[in-house]
N, C-alpha and C positions, 0 to 999 in steps of 0.2 A: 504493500500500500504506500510505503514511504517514496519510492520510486513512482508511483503513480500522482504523488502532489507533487514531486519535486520537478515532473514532465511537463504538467499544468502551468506552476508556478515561472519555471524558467520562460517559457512559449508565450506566458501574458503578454507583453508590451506587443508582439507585433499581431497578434493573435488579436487585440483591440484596434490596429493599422486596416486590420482586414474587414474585423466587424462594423468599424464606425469610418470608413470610406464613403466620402457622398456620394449618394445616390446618382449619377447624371441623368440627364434631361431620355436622352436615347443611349441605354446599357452597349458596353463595348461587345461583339460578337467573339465569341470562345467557343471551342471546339472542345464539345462535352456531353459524355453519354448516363441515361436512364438506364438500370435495370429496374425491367417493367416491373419485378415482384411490388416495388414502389407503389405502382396502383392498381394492386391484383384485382380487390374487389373489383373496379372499373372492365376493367379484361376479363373478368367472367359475366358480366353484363352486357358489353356493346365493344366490341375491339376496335369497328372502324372508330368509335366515336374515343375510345380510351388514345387511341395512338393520335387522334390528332391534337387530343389535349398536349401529350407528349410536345405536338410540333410546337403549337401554341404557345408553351410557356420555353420553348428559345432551345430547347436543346436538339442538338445535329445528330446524332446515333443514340443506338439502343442497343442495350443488351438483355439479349431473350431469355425468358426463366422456367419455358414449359414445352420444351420437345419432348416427344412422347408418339412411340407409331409412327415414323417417319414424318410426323408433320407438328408445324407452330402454332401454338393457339389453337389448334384443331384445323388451322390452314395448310395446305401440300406448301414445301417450301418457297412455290415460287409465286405463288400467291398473295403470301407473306414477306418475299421481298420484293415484292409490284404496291404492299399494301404500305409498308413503310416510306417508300421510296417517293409515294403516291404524295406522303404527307411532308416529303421534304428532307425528309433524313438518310440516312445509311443502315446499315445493318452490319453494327461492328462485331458482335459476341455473342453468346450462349453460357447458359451455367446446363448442365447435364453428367449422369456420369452412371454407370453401373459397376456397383459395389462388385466385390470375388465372393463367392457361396464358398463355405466352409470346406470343401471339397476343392474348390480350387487353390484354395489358399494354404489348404496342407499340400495337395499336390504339384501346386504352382505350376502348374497346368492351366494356362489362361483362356484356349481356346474358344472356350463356347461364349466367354465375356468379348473376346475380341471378335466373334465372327458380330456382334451386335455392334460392337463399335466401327466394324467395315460399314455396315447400314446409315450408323448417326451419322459417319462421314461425311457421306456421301451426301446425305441430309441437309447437312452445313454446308456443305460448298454449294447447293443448289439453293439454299437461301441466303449464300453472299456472305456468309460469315468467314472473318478473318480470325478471330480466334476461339475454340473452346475452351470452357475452363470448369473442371469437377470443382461444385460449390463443397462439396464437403467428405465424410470418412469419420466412421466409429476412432474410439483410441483404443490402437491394436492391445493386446495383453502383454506380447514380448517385443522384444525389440526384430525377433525372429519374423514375426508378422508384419510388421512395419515394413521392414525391407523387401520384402516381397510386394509392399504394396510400390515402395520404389521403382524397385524394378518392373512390377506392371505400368505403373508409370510413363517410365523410358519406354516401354513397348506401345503404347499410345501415342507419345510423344512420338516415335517415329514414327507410325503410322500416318499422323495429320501431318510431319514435316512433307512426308512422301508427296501428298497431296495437295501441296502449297498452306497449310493450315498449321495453326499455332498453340500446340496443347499448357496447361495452366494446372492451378493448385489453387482456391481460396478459401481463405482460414475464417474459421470463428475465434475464440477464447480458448477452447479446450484442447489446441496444440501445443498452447504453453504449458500445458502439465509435463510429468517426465513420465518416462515409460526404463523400468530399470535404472533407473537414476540420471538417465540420458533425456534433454529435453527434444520433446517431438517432431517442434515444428524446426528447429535445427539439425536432427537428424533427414529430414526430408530433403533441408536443403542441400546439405553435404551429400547424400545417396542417390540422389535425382541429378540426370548429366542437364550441365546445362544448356545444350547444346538443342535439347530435348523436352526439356520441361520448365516453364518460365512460371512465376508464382505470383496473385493479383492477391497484394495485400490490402485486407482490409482492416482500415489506419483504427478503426474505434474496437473492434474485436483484439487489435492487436495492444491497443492502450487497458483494455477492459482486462488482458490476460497479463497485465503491470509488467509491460514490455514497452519499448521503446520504437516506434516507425525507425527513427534515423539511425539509433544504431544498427538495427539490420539493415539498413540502406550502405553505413559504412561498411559492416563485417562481410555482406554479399551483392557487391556493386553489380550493378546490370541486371538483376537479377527478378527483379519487378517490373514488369514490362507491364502492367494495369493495375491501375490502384483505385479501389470502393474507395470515394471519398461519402463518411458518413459519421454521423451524430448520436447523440441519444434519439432525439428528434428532430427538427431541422437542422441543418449544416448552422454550425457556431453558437446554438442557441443555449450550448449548456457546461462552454468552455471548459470539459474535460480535456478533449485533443488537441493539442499540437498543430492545429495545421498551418503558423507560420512557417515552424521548421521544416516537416512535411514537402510544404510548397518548394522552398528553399535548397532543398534536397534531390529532387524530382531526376537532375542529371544522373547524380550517385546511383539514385534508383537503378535508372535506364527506362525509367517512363514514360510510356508512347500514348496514354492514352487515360485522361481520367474520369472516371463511372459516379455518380452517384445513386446511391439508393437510402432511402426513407423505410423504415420499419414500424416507425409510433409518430403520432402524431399531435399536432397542438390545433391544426387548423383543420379542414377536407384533407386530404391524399394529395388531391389537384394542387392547393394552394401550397399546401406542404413543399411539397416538388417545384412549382414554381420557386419559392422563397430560396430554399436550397440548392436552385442554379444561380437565383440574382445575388447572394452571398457572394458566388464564385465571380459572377461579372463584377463584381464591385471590389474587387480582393485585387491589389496592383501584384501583388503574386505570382497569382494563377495565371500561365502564358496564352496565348491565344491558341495555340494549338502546341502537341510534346509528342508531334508526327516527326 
């Protein structure tokens, strides 16, 4: 916990530069993407009408949070990227992933996991997407299990390089525990090639698990190529994170691309989302694009 005030406390002064930034007349244009789970309710009601909100409140891509059967939102992929595209945007990313059954994971015999992930592939590149990324993973028991997931991993990873696509890793809080005395979310990074597998930190799970955004950005430079920028609730509304240093850091990262997502809210979902992209337009910061 003491590391979690002393993150807070050090990150104030510019962390206030960002939040009390005047407003301008006409917000600066910044290249910055939505993960829809942000306005899920919305997306199981009306998609045409959810994604245009999406355009509406200024952000340029999405990243998608519900393949499933070969298709998004219940759309075939190319649907779905004629649907997005339609409102103005891109179609940068995906969260997706299928777990190893107990039987592969002793056997580490990946087959029947990967002949699914040949499908999602395929999936993805027919809806435009440049990278996937597994939102999440149990904490293995041994460290024996863990590496295994590595190494499955790396076999996905090269799977989507083969295919011009970009495989990922994003964290909650519960990779900071240890496994054998070893901490998790550091053993994945050491066992995962990078060459292969790139890891979309998200900055508020990673403060939540009284870890530090930057010093993983120093200890494994390049190595964040997407970062969830997110809050308790809106972006900056509850000055837990860091994200002057964050912002500040972004090169070390090697971040190409920053995501917001909204989980709880103060206002609608809609407005939520809005606020927490004009935070970023208002943040001398955050660049205009980390393409």
């Amino acid at each position: 916990m003491r590391k979690l005030l002393l993150l807070s406390v050090v990150a104030l002064p510019l962390w206030m530069a960002c939040a009390t930034a005047p407003a301008a007349q006409q917000l600066p244009k910044k290249d910055v993407a939505l993960q829809l789970y942000s306005l899920r309710d919305d997306f199981g009601k009306d998609f045409n009408a959810a994604i245009k909100k999406v355009a509406e409140a200024g952000y340029t891509a999405i990243e998608a949070a519900s393949y499933g059967d070969g298709k998004f939102y219940g759309k075939t992929p190319e649907d779905f990227k004629a649907a997005v595209e339609a409102a103005g945007m891109t179609v940068l990313s995906s969260h997706t992933t299928k777990l190893l059954s107990e039987k592969e994971l002793r056997s580490k015999n990946f087959a029947e996991s990967l002949a699914w992930w040949d499908e999602a592939i395929e999936a993805h590149l027919a809806a435009g997407m440049k990278y996937i990324v597994a939102p999440w993973m149990p904490v293995p028991k041994t460290l024996a299990d863990l590496q295994t997931y590595c190494d499955y991993y790396n076999v996905i990873g090269k799977k989507c390089k083969e295919k011009g696509l970009l495989f990922g890793y994003h964290n909650h809080a519960h990779e900071y525990t240890k496994i054998e005395d070893v901490l998790m979310y550091d053993y994945m990074l050491e066992y995962t090639n990078p060459d292969l597998v790139f890891f979309q930190m998200d900055v508020y799970w990673t403060v939540m698990g009284q870890r530090s955004p930057v010093e993983y950005f120093q200890k494994y430079p390049g190595r964040f190529t997407l970062l969830h920028i997110k809050d308790h609730k809106e972006l900056g509304q509850s000055g837990m994170v860091g994200f002057d240093a964050i912002f500040k850091n972004t090169d070390t990262a090697g971040t190409k691309f920053l995501i917001v997502e909204v989980e709880q809210y103060n206002y609608t979902p809609a407005e939520s989302v809005k606020l927490s992209l004009d935070y970023l337009l208002n943040c001398p910061l955050v660049k205009e694009s980390y393409k």
